[in-house]
Every structure is written in structure tokens, then in C-alpha cells.
ZADO-1210 file (C-alpha; in nm, 4 decimals, padded with zeros to 6 digits):
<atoms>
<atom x="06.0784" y="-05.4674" z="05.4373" code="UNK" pos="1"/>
<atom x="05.8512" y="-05.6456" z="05.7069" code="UNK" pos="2"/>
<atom x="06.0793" y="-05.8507" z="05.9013" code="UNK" pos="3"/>
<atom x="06.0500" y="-06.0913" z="06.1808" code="UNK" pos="4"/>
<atom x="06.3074" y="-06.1483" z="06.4824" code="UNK" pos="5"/>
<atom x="06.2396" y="-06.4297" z="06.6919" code="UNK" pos="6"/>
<atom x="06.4791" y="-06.4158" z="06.9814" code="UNK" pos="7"/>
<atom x="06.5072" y="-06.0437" z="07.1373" code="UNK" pos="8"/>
<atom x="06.8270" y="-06.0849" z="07.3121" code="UNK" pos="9"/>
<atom x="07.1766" y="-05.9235" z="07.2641" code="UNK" pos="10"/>
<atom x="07.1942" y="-06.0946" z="06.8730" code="UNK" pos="11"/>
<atom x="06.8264" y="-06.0137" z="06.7473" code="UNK" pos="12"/>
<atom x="06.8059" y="-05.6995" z="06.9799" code="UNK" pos="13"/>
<atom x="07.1367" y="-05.5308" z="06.7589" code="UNK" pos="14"/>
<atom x="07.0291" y="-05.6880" z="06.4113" code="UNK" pos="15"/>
<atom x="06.6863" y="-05.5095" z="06.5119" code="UNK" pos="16"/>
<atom x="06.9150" y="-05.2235" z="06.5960" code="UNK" pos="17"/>
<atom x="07.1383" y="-05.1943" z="06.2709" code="UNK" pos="18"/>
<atom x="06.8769" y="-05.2290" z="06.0451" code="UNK" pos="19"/>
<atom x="06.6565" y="-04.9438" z="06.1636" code="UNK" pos="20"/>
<atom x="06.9891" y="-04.7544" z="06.1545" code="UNK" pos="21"/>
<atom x="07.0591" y="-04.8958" z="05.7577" code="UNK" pos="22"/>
<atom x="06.7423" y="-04.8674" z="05.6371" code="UNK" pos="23"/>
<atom x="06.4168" y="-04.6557" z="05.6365" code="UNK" pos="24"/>
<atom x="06.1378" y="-04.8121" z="05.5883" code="UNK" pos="25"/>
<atom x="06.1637" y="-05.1273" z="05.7729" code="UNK" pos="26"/>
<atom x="05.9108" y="-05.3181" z="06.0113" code="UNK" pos="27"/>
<atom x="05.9966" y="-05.5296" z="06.2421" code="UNK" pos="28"/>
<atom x="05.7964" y="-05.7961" z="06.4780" code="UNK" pos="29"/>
<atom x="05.9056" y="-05.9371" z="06.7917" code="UNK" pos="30"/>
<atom x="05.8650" y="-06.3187" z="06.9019" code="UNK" pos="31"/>
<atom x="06.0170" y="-06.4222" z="07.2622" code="UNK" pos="32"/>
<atom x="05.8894" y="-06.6850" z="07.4637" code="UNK" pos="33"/>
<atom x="06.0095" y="-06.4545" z="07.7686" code="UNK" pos="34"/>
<atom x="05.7599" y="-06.1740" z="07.8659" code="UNK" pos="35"/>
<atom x="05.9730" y="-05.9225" z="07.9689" code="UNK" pos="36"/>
<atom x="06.2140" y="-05.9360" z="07.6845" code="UNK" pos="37"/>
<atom x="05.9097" y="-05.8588" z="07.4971" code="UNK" pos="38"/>
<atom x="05.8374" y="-05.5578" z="07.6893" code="UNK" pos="39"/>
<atom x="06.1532" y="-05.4032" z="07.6989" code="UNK" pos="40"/>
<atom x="06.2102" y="-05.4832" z="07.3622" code="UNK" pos="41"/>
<atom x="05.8869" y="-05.2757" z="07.2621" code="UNK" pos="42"/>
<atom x="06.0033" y="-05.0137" z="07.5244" code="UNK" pos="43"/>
<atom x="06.3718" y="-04.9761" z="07.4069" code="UNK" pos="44"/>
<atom x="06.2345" y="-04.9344" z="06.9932" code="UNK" pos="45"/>
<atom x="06.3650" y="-05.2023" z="06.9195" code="UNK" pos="46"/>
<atom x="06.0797" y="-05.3877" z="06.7610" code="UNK" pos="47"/>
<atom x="05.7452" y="-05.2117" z="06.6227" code="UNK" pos="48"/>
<atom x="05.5402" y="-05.4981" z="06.7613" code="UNK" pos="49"/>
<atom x="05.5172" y="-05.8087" z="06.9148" code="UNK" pos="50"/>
<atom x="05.3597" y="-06.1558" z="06.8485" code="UNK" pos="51"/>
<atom x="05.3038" y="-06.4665" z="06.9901" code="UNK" pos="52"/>
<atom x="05.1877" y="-06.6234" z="06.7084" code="UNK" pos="53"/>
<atom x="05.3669" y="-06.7882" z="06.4270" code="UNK" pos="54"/>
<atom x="05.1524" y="-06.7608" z="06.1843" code="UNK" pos="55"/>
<atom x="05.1797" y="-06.3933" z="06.1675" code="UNK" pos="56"/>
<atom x="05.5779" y="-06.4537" z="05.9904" code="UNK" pos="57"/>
<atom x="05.3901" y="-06.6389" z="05.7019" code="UNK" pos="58"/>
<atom x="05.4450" y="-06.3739" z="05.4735" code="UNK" pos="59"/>
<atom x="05.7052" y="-06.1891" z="05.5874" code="UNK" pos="60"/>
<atom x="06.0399" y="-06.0714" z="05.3942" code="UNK" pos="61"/>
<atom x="06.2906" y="-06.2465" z="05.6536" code="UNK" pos="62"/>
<atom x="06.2805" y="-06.4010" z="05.9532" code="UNK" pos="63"/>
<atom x="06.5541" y="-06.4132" z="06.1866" code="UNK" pos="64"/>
<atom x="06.6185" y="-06.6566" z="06.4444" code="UNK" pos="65"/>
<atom x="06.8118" y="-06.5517" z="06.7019" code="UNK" pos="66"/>
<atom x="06.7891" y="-06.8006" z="06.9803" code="UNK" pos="67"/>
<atom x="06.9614" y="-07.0989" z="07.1146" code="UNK" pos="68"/>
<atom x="07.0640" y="-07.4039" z="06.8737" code="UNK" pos="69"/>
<atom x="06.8649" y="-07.6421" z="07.0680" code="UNK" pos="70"/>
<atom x="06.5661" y="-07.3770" z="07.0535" code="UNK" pos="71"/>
<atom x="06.6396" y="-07.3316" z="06.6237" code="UNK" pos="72"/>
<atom x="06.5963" y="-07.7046" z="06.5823" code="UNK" pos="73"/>
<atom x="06.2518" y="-07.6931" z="06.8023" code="UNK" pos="74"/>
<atom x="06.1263" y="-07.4199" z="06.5825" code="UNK" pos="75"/>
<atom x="06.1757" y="-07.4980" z="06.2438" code="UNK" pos="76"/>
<atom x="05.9111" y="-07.7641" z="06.2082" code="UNK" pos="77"/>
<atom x="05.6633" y="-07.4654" z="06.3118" code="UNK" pos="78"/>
<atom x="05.7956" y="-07.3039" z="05.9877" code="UNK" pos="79"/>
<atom x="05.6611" y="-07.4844" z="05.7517" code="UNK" pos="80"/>
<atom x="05.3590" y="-07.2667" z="05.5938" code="UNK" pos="81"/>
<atom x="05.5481" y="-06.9183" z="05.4821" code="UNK" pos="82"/>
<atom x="05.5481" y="-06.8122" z="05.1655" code="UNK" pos="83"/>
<atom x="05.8523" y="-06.9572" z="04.9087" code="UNK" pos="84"/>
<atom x="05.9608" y="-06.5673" z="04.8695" code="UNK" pos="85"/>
<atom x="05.9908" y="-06.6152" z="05.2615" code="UNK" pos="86"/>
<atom x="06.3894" y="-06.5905" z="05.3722" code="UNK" pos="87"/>
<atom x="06.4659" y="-06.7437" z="05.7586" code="UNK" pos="88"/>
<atom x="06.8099" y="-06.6777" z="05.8475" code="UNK" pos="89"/>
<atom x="06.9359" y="-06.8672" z="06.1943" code="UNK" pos="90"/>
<atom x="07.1991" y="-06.7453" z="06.3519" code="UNK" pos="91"/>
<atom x="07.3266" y="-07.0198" z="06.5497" code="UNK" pos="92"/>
<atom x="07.6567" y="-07.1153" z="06.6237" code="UNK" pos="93"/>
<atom x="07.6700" y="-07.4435" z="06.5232" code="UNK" pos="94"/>
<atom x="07.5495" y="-07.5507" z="06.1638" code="UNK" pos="95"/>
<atom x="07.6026" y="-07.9310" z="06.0719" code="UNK" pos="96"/>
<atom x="07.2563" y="-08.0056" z="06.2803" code="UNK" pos="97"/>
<atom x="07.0764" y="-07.7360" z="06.1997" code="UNK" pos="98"/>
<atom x="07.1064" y="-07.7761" z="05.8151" code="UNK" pos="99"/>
<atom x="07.0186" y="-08.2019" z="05.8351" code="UNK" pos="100"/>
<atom x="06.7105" y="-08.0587" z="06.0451" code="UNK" pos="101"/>
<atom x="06.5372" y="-07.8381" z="05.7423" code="UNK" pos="102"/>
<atom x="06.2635" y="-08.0223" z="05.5781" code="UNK" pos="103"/>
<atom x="06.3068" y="-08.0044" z="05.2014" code="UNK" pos="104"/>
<atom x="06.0214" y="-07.7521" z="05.1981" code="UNK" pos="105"/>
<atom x="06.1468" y="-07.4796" z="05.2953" code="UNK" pos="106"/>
<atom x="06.5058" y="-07.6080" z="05.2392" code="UNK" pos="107"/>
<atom x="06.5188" y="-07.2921" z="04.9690" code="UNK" pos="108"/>
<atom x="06.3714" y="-07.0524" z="05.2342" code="UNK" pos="109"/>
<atom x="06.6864" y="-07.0888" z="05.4562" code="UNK" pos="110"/>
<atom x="07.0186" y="-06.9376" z="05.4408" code="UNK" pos="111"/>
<atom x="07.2228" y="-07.0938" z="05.7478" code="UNK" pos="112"/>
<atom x="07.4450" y="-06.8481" z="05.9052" code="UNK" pos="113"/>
<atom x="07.6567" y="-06.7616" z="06.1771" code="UNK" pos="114"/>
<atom x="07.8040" y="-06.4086" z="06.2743" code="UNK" pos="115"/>
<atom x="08.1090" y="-06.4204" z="06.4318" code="UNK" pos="116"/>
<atom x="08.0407" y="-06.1433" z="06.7078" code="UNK" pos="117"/>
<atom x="07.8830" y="-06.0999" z="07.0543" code="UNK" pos="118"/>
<atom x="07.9508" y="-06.0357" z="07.3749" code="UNK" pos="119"/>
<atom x="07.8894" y="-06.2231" z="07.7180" code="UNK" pos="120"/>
<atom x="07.6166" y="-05.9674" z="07.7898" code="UNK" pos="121"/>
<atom x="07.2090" y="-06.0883" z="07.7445" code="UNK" pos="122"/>
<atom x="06.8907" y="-05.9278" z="07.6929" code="UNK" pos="123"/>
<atom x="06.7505" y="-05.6468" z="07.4867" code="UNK" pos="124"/>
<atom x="06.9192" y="-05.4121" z="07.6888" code="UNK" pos="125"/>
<atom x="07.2502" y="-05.5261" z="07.5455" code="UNK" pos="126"/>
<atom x="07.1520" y="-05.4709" z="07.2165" code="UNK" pos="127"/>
<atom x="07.4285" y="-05.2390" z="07.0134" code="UNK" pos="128"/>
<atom x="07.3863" y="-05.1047" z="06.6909" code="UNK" pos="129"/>
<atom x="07.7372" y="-05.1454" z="06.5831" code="UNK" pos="130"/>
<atom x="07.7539" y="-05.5295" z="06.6829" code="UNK" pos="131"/>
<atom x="07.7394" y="-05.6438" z="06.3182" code="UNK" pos="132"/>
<atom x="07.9910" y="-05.3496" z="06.2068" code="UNK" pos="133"/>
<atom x="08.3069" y="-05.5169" z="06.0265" code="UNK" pos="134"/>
<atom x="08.2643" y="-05.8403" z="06.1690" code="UNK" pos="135"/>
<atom x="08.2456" y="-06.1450" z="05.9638" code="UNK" pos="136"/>
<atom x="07.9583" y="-06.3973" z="05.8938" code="UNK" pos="137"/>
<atom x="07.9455" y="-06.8019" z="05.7248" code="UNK" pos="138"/>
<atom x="07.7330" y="-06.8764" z="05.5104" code="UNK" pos="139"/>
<atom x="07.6860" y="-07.2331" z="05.5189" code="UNK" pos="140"/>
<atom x="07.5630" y="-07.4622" z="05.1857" code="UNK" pos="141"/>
<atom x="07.4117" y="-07.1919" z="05.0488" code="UNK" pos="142"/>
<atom x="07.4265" y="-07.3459" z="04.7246" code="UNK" pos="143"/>
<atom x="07.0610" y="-07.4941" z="04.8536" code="UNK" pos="144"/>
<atom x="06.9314" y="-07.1323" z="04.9736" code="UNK" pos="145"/>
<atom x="06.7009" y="-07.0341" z="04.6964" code="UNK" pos="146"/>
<atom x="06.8238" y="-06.7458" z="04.4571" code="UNK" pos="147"/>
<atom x="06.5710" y="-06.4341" z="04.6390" code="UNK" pos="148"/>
<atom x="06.7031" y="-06.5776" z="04.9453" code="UNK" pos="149"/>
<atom x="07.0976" y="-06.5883" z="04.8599" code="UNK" pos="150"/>
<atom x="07.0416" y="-06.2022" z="04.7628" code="UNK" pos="151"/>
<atom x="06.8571" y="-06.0613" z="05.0234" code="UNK" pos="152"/>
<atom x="07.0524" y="-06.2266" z="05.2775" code="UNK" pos="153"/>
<atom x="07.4012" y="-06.1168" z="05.1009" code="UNK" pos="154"/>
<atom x="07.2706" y="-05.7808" z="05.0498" code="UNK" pos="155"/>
<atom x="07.1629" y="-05.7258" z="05.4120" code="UNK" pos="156"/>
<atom x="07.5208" y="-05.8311" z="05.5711" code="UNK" pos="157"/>
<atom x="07.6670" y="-05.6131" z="05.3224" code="UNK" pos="158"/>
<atom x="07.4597" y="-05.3238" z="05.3883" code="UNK" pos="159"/>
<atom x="07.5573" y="-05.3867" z="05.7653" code="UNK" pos="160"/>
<atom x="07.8949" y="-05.3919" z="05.6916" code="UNK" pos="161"/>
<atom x="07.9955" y="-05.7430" z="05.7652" code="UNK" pos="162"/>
<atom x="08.2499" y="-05.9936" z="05.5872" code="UNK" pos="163"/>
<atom x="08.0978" y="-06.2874" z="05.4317" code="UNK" pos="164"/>
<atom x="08.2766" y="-06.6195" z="05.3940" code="UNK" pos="165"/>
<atom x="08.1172" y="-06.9383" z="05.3057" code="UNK" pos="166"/>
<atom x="08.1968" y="-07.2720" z="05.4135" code="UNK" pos="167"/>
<atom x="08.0350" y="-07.6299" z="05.4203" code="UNK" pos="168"/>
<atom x="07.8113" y="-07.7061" z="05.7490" code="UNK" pos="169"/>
<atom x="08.0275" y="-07.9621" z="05.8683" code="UNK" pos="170"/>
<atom x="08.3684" y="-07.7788" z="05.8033" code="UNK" pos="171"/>
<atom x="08.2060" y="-07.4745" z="05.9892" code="UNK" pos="172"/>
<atom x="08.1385" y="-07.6631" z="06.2677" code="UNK" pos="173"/>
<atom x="08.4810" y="-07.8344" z="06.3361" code="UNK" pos="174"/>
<atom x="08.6547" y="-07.4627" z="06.2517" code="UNK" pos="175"/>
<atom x="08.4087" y="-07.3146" z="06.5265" code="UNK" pos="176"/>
<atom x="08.5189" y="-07.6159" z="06.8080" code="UNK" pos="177"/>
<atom x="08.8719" y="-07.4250" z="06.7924" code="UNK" pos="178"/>
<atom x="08.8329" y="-07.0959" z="06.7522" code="UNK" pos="179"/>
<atom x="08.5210" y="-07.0209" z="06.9476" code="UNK" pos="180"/>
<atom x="08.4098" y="-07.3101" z="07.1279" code="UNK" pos="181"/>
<atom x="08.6637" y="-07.4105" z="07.3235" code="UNK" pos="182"/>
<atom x="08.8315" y="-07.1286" z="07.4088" code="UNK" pos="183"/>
<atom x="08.4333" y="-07.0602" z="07.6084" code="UNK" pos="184"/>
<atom x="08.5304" y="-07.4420" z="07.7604" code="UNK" pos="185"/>
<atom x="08.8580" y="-07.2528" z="07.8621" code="UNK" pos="186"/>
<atom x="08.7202" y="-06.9666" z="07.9903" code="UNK" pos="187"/>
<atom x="08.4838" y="-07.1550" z="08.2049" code="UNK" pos="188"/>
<atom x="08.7440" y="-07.3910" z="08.3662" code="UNK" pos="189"/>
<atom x="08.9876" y="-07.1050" z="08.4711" code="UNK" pos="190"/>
<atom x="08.6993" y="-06.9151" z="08.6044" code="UNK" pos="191"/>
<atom x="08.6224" y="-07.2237" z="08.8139" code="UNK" pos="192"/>
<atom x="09.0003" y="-07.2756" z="08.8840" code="UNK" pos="193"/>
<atom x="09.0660" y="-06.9366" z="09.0038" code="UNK" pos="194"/>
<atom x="08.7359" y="-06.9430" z="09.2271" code="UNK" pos="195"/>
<atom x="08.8411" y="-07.2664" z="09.4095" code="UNK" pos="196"/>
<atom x="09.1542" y="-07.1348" z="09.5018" code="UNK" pos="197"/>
<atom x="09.1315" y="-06.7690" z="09.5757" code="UNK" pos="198"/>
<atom x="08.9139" y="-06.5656" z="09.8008" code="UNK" pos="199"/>
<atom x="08.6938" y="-06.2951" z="09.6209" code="UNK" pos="200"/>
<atom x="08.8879" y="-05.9719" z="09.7603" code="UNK" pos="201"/>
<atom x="09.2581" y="-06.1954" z="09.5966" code="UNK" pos="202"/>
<atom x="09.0768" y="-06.1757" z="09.2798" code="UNK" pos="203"/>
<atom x="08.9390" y="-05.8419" z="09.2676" code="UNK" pos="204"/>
<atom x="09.2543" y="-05.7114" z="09.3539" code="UNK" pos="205"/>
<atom x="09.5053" y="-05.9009" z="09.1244" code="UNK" pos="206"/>
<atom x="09.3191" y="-05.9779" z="08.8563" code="UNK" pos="207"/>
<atom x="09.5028" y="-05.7993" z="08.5602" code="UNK" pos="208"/>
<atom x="09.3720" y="-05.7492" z="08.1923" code="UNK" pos="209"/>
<atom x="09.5166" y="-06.1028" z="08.1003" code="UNK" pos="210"/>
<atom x="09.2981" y="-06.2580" z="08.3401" code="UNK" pos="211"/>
<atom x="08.9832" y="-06.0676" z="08.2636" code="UNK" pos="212"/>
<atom x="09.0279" y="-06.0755" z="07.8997" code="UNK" pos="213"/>
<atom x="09.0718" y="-06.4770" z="07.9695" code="UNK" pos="214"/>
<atom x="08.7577" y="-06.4892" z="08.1845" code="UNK" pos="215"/>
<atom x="08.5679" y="-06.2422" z="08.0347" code="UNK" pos="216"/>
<atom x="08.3307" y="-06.4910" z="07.8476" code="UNK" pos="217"/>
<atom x="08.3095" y="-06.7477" z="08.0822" code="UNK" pos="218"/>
<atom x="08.0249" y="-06.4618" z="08.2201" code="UNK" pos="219"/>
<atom x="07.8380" y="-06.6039" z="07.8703" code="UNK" pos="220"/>
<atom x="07.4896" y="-06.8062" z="07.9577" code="UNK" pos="221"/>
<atom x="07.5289" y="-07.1487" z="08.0667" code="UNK" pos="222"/>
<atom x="07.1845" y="-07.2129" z="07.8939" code="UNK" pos="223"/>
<atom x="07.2957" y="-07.1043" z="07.5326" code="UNK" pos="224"/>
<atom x="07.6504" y="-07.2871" z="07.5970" code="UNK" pos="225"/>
<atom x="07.5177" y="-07.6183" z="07.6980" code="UNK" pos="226"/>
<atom x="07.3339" y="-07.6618" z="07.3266" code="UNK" pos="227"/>
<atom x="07.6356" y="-07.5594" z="07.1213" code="UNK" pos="228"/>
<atom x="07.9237" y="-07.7836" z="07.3356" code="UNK" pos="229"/>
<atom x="07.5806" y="-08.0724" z="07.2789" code="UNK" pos="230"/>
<atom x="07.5903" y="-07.9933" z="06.9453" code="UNK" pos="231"/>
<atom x="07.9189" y="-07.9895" z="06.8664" code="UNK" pos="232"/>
<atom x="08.0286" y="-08.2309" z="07.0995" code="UNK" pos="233"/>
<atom x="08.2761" y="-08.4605" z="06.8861" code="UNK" pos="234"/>
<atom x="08.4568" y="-08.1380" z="06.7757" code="UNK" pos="235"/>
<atom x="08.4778" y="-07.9968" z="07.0832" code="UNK" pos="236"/>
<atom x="08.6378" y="-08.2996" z="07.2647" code="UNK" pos="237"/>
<atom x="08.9030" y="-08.2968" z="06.9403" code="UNK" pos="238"/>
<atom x="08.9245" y="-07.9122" z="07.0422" code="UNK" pos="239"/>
<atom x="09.0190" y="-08.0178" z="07.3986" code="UNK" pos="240"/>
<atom x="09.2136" y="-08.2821" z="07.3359" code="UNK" pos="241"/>
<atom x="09.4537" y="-08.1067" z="07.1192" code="UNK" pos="242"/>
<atom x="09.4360" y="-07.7952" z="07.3938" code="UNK" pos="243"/>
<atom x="09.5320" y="-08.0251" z="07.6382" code="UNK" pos="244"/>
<atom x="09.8331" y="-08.2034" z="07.5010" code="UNK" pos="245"/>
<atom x="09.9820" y="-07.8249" z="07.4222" code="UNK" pos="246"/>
<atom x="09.9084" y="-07.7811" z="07.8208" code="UNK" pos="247"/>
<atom x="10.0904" y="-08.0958" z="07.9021" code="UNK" pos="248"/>
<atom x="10.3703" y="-07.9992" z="07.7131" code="UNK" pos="249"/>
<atom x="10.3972" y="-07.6753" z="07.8834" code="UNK" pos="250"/>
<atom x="10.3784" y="-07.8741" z="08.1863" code="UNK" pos="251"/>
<atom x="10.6446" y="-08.1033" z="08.1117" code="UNK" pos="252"/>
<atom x="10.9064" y="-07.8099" z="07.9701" code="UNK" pos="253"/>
<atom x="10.8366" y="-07.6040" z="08.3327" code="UNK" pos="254"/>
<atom x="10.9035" y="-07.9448" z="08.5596" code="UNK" pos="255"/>
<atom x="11.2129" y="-08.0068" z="08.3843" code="UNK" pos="256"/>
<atom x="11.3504" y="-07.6754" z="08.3523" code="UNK" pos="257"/>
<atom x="11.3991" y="-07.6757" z="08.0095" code="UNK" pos="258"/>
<atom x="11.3430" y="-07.3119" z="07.9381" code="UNK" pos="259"/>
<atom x="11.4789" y="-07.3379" z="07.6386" code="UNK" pos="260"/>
<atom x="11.2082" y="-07.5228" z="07.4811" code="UNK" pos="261"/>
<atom x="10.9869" y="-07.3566" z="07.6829" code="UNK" pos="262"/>
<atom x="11.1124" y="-07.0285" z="07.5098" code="UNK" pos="263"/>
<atom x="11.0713" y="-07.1937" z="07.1903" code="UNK" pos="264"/>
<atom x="10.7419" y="-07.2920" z="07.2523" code="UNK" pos="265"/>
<atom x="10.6055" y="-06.9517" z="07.3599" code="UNK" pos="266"/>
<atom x="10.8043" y="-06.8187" z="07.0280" code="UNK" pos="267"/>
<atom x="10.5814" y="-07.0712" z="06.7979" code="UNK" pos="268"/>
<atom x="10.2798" y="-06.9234" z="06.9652" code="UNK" pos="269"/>
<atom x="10.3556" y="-06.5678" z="06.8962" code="UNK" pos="270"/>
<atom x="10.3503" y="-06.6792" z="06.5159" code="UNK" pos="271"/>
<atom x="09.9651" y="-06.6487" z="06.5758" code="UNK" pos="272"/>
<atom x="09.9836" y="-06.2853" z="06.5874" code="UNK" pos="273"/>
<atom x="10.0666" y="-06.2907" z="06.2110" code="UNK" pos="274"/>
<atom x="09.7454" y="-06.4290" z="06.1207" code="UNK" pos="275"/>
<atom x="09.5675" y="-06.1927" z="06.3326" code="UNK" pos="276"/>
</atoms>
């Protein structure tokens, strides 16, 4: 397989990563509008070459884009000369936008996805092999992905050992507002909380696994964050919204004393656990 990744960060880096591990004849070329990711993407192995020209994915057996949402939508029209037997898979984390953006084309070329894994790490050097590993991905509206393109992308996040669900763009995108979009809004405003009122050596003493677990992804780049919460904005303020009311409650429950309720409350919560 000749395969393109444009975006050599953490997410293209480790799909580089797992497929070399998967499979053994595999090529892969490298597109990043930063120089040095380029570099120490060819340095770490992670690519077998680099381009910085389009035109050289024309014929290629996938293309994966790996980069912001914001950067996915500037790309696409740059697209539209590979071959039909061409398959681009995006990985970004919103989908609704993304999907109204493909020109009819190349609409059969695409299979919209998003893998629900990273970390709040960047760079090739973050790259893991085992990022993929038992993690699941959405498909979105696949039922306009073209038939070679269903398969190959199916059989490629099977062969990594992934989950695949599938799930309209739009339903996808007000799922994602709850379970991963705000909780990074979250993250961000404790992070901000804490550092307005404690002093740096209050925090690295106290801070226990709750609050780094809490915090931990607030460490995630402000550059790719900005395009999804833009994105996904109407979602995300229904995210908040409903986050906040469950705050105010709590806040309510502890002014009046009613630890009962509060009890209660915390009990209803736990129920979560069952799911997970």
C-alpha cells in the first residue's frame, strides 16, 4: 500500500506507527506544513519520505488527514484531482462541517472518521504504536463513501484493532459536545481556576490524582481546540449549559445543607460507572 499522512503529529505520527507494525509492505509519505515535524518525522521512521507537494497523493491508496478541523476544511478543495480508487480518511473531531464541505467529486473518495483516542501530548515524538489499539472509531454517512473506500477503510481499523461504530454527521457531533468536548472546556476552566487562586509550590504539592486526571487535558493545544469548540459551537454551549445547571444544583444542595440530596445526587452519578 502507498499511503499518504498529511499531519505528522501525535494522530498521523501513531497511525504511521501501527501500520508499519500491521503490515509489511507499506509506504508511507509525509506532508506537514511545519519543517521540523518533517524532519523528525523522517528521523524517528516514521514516514519513508516527505512531500510538499499535493500532487504527489494523486494516486495514492489512502490519504490520511490528520490535522486540525479548520486545517481539513482548507485542504480538501486541493483534493480534487486523485484518482476515484483514491480513499482520504480525516480524522477530525468534529464531522457535521466537514462532510457539507466535500465537493460531490470526490464525495465517494472520503470516509469521514473520528478515533476516539489521544493524548494531550503533540508532535511526532509522541507518536505510539498502540494509540489505535482497542479504541473505538465513527464512521460518519458512510453510506456516501464509495464501496473500495468503505472496505479499505473498515479493513484497516480492524486490522489495527479498533471498534467501529457508525453514526450520522450531525448526531456525531452533538454526542462528541458531551463526552469529549466539554469535558476539554472543563478541564481548561479548572486549570485556570486553580491557577488564579493558588501559588505554583500549593499546587505541586496537593495536587492529587483527581486533580491531575481532571486537568490532565487542559495541557491539549489551544490551536487544535479553538477549531473544534468553533465548529461545534451550538453543541458545545448545549454541553455547557446542561454542565452548568448540574453545578448549580450542587451549589444550591451544599448552601442549604441538604446533604441528603446532596448524597442522592452523588449516588445518581455513580450510576455512570455502569455504562463504563
Amino acid at each position: 500500500m502507498q499511503i499518504g499522512i498529511i499531519g505528522l503529529g501525535l494522530m498521523g505520527g501513531s497511525f504511521a506507527l501501527a501500520l508499519k507494525e500491521r503490515y509489511e509492505e507499506v509506504e508511507i509519505i509525509g506532508y506537514d506544513h511545519n519543517d521540523q515535524h518533517c524532519i523528525e518525522a523522517l528521523e524517528l521512521g516514521l514516514v519513508d519520505k516527505i512531500t510538499d507537494d499535493l500532487e504527489d497523493f494523486e494516486n495514492l491508496d489512502l490519504i490520511l488527514l490528520a490535522i486540525p478541523v479548520d486545517a481539513i476544511l482548507n485542504i480538501i478543495p486541493h483534493l480534487n484531482s486523485i484518482s476515484n480508487k483514491t480513499t482520504i480518511i480525516d480524522f477530525g473531531s468534529t464531522k457535521s462541517l466537514i462532510v457539507d464541505s466535500i465537493p460531490k467529486s470526490i464525495r465517494e473518495n472520503f470516509v469521514p472518521a473520528h478515533p476516539m483516542t489521544g493524548t494531550e501530548k503533540s508532535g511526532p515524538s509522541s507518536a505510539i504504536s498502540n494509540l489505535y489499539r482497542g479504541k473505538v472509531v465513527v464512521l460518519c454517512n458512510i453510506q456516501d463513501s464509495g464501496e473500495i473506500q468503505r472496505r479499505l477503510a473498515k479493513k484497516i481499523f480492524s486490522d489495527l484493532g479498533m471498534k467501529i461504530f457508525y453514526m450520522d454527521a450531525i448526531e456525531h457531533d452533538r454526542h462528541a459536545a458531551f463526552i469529549s468536548h466539554m469535558p476539554h472546556a472543563l478541564s481548561y476552566a479548572l486549570a485556570n481556576s486553580v491557577m488564579k487562586q493558588e501559588n505554583p509550590k500549593a499546587i505541586l504539592a496537593l495536587a492529587g490524582g483527581g486533580f491531575k486526571d481532571m486537568s490532565r487535558i487542559a495541557k491539549s493545544s489551544p490551536n487544535m481546540w479553538e477549531d473544534i469548540f468553533r465548529q461545534n459551537k451550538n453543541n458545545l454551549l448545549e454541553a455547557i449549559f446542561s454542565f452548568k445547571e448540574e453545578l448549580e444544583q450542587c451549589e444550591e444542595m451544599i448552601k442549604a445543607g441538604d446533604w441528603k440530596a446532596l448524597h442522592k445526587w452523588m449516588e445518581k452519578a455513580n450510576s455512570l460507572h455502569e455504562i463504563l
